[in-house]
Each structure stands twice: as C-alpha cells, then as structure tokens.
Backbone as JSON, one array per atom type, in Angstrom:
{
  "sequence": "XXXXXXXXXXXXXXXXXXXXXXXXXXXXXXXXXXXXXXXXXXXXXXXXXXXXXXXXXXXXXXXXXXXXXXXXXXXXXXXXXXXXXXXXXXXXXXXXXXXX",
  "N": [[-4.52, 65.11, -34.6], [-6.81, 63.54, -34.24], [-5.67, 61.25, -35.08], [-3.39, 60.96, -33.25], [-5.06, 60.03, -31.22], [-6.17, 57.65, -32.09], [-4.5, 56.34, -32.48], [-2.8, 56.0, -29.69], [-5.54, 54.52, -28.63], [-4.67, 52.47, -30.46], [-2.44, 51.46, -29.14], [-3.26, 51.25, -26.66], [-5.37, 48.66, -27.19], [-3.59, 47.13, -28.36], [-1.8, 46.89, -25.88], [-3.77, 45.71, -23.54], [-4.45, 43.27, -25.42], [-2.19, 42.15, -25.06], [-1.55, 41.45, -22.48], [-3.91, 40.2, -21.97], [-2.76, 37.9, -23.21], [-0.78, 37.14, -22.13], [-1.98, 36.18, -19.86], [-4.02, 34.39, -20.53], [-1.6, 32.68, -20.58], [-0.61, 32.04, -18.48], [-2.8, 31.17, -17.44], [-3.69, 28.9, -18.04], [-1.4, 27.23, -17.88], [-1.37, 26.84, -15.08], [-3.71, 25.8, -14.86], [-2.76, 23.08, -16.9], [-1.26, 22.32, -14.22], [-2.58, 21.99, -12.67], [-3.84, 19.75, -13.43], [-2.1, 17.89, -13.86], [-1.14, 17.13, -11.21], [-3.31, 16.14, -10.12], [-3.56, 13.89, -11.54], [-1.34, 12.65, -10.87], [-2.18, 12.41, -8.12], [-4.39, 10.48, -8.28], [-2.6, 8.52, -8.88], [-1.88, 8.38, -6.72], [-3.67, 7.23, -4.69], [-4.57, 5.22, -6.04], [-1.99, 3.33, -5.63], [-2.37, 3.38, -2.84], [-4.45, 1.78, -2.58], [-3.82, -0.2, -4.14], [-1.43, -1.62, -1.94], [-3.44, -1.67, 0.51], [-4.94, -3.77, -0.28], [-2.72, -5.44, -0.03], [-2.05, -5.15, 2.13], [-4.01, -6.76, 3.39], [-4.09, -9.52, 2.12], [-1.64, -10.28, 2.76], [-2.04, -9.91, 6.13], [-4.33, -12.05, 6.13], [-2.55, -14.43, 5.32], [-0.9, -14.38, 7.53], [-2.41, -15.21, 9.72], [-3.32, -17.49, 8.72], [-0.82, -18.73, 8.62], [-0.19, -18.36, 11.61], [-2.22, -20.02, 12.52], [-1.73, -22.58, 12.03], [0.75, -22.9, 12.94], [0.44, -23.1, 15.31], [-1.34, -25.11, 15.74], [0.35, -27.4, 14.62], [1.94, -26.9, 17.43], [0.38, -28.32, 19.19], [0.21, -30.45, 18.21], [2.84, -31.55, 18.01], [3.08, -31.38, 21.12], [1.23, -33.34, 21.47], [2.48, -35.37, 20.81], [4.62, -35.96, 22.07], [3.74, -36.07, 24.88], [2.88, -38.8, 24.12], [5.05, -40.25, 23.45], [6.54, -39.99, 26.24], [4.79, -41.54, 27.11], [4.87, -44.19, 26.01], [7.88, -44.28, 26.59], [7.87, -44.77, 29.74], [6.28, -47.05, 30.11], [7.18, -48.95, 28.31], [9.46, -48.77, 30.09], [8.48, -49.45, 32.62], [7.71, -52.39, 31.29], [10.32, -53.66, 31.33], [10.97, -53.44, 34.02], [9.67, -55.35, 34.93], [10.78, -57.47, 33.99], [11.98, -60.37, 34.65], [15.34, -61.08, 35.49], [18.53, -62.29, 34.62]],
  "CA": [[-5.02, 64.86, -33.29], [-7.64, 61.8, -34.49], [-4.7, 60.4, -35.46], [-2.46, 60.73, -31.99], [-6.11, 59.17, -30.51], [-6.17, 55.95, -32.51], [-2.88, 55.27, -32.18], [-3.32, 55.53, -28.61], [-6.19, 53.81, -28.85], [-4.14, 51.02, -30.72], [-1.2, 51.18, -28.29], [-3.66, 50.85, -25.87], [-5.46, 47.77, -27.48], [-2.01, 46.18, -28.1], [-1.26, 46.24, -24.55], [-4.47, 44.46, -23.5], [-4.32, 42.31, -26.11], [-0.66, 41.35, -24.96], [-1.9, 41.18, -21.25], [-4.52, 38.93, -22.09], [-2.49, 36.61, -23.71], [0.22, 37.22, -20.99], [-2.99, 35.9, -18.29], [-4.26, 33.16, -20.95], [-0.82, 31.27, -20.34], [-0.83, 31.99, -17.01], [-4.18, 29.92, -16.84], [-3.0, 27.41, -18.82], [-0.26, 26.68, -17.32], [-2.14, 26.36, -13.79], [-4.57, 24.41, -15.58], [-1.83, 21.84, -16.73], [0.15, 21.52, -13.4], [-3.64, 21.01, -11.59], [-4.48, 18.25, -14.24], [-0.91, 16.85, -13.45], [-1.24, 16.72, -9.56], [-4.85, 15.5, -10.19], [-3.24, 12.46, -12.47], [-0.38, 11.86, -9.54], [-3.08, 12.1, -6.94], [-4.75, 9.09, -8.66], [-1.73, 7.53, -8.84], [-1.05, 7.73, -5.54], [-4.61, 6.5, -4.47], [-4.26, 3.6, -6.16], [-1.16, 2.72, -4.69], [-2.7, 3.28, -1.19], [-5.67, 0.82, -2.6], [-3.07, -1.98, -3.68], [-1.07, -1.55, -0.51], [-4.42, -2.09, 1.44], [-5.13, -4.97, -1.11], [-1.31, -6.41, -0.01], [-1.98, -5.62, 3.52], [-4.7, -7.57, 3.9], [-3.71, -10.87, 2.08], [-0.71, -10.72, 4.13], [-2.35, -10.37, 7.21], [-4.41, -13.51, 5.69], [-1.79, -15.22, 5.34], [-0.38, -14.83, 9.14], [-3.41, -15.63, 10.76], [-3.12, -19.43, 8.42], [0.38, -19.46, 9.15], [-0.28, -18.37, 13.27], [-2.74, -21.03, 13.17], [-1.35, -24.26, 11.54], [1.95, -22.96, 14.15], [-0.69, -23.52, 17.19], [-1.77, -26.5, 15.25], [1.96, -27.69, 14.91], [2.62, -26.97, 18.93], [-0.47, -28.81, 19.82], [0.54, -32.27, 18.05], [4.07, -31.45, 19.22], [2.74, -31.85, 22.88], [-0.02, -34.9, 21.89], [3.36, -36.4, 20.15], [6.0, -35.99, 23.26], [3.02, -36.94, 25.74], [2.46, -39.85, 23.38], [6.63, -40.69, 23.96], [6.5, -40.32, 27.24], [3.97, -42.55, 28.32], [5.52, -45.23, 25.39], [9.03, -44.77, 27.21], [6.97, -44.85, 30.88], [5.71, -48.66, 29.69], [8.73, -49.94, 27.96], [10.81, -49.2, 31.08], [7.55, -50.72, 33.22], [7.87, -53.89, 31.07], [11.68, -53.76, 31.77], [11.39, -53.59, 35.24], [9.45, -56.23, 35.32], [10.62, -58.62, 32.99], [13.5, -61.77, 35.36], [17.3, -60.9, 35.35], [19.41, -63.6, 34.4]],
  "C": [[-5.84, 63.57, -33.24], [-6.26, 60.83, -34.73], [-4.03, 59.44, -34.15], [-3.62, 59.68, -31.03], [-6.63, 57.4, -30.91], [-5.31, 55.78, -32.74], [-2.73, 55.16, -30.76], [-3.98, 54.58, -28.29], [-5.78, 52.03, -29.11], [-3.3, 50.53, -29.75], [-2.14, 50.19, -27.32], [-4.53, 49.18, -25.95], [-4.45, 46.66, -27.31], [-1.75, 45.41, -26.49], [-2.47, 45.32, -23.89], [-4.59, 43.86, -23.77], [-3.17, 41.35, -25.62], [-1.11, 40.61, -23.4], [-3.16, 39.93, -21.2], [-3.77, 37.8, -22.33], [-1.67, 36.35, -22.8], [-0.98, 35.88, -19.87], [-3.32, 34.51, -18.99], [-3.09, 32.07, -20.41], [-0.87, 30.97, -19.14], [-1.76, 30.57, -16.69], [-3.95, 28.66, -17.54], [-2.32, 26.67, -18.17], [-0.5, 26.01, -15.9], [-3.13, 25.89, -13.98], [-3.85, 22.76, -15.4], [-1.19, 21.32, -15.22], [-1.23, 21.33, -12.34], [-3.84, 19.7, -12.08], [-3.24, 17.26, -13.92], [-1.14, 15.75, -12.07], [-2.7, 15.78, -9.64], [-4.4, 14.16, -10.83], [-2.35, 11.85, -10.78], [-1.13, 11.57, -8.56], [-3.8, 10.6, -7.32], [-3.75, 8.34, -8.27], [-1.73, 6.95, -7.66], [-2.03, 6.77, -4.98], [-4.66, 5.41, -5.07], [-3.36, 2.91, -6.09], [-1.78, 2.51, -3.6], [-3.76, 1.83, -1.68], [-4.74, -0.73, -2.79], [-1.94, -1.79, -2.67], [-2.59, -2.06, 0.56], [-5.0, -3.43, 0.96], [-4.09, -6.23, -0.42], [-1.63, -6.45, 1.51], [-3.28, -6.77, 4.22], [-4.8, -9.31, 3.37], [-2.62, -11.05, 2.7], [-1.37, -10.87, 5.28], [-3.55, -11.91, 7.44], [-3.89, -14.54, 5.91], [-1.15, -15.49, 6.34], [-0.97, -15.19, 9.73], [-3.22, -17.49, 10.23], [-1.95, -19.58, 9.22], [0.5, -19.18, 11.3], [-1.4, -19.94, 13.54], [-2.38, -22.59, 12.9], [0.4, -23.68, 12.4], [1.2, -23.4, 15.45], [-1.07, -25.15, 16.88], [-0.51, -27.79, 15.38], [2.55, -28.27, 16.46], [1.79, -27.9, 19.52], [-0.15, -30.63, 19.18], [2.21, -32.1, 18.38], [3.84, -32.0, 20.45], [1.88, -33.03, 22.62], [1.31, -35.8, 21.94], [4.22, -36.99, 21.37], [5.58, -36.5, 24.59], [2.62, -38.8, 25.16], [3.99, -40.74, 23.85], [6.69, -41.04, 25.16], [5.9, -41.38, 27.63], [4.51, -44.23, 27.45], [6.96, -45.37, 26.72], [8.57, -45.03, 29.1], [6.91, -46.28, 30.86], [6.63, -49.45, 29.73], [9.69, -49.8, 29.53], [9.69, -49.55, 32.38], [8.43, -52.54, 33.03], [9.36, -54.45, 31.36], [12.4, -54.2, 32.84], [10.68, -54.81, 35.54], [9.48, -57.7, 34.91], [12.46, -59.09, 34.18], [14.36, -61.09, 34.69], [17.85, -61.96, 35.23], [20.18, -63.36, 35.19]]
}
C-alpha cells in the first residue's frame, strides 16, 4: 500500500514535472517570437527615421530647385523684355535711317 502511494506520488511528480517543462517551452518560445517582433519593430523604426531623413532632403532639394526655376523665369522675362526693346530701337533706327 506505501508502495501503490509513492508510486503515485511519483506518477504524480512525473506528470508535473513533464507539465512544467511542457509550460517552460511554451514561455520560451513566446519569449523568442516577442524578442523577434521587438528586433523587427526596430527595424522598422529606423526605416521610418531614414525615410523621414530622405523626405526631408528631398523636399530640400525642391524648394532649391522651385526657386532657382522662379529665378530662371524671372531672367527669362528681364532677357525677352531686354529683346524687345533692342528689336523696338533697331527697327526705330531703321525707320529712320534715308532710302536710296
């Protein structure tokens, strides 16, 4: 009868013993795949940081290139007002230069 009670006893050990270790992997395992997501989550955050790094020397870089285009249109128009009033003159001095 002591006997049938510590072998019980053991059975019963056994199986907690097994169930523990059963629960240890468990936690393990949802350990590892938080520490994973927790690594990818970095990752991703520092993508988003150089993306916000890229978006803002690009948009840098459109505001130079929007303003040396304004810069561009504005001696465009000094240049073509500058033409005009040259071809304006020359056909002045034209009109008023004797006909043979």
């Amino acid at each position: 009868m002591v006997d049938d009670i510590i072998g019980e006893d053991e059975n019963e050990v056994e199986r907690f013993l097994q169930q523990l270790g059963s629960s240890l992997e468990k936690l393990e395992s949802v350990v590892e795949g938080h520490l994973e997501s927790k690594i990818i989550n970095q990752d991703y955050a520092a993508e988003v940081q150089r993306m916000g790094a890229d978006r803002s020397r690009l948009a840098g870089s459109l505001d130079d290139a929007e303003a040396r285009c304004q810069r561009l249109e504005n001696v465009n128009r000094e240049v073509s007002s500058r033409l005009v009033n040259a071809m304006e003159t020359i056909r002045g001095v034209i009109d008023k230069s004797p006909r043979s």
